[in-house]
N, C-alpha and C positions, 0 to 999 in steps of 0.2 A: 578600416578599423585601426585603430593606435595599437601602441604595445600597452601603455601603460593601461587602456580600457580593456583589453584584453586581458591580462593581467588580474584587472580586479573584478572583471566578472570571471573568471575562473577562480577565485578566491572568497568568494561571496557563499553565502549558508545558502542551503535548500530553501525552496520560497515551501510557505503552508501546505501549499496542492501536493509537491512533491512529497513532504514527509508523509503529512496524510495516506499518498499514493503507495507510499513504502512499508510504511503499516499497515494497512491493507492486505496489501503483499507479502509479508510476514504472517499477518494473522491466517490468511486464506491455503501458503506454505504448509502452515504448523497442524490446520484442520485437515490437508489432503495427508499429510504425512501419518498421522494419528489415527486416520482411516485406511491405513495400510494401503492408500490411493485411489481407493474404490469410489469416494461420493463422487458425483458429479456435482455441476452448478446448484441447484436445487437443496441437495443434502449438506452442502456447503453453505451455502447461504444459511439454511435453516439453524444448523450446529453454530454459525456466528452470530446469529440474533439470540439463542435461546444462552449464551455464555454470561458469564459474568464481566466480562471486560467489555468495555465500551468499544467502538470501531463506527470509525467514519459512515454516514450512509449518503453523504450527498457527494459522489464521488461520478461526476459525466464522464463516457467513454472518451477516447481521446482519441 
């Protein structure tokens, strides 16, 4: 690899998968934190479908 491709894909924005993936991340954060860490997957899930703020759902394991 060159320097200068190097470079500019270290310089480069988040692709859509990522941000989405971060948001996610954030959102699923904020519902385990606000559950004083109690939900699991399920109750997690449920609490970010039933919100008002939209959040990614076509999101494949990676």
């Amino acid at each position: 690899m060159s320097r200068s491709g190097y470079y500019k894909w270290r310089e480069r924005t988040a692709s859509a998968t990522a941000q989405r993936r971060a948001l996610l991340t954030q959102l699923v954060t904020e519902v385990f934190a606000d559950s004083h860490e109690t939900y699991g997957h399920r109750r997690a899930h449920a609490a970010l479908r039933s919100s008002a703020e939209p959040w990614p759902t076509t999101t494949a394991p990676s």
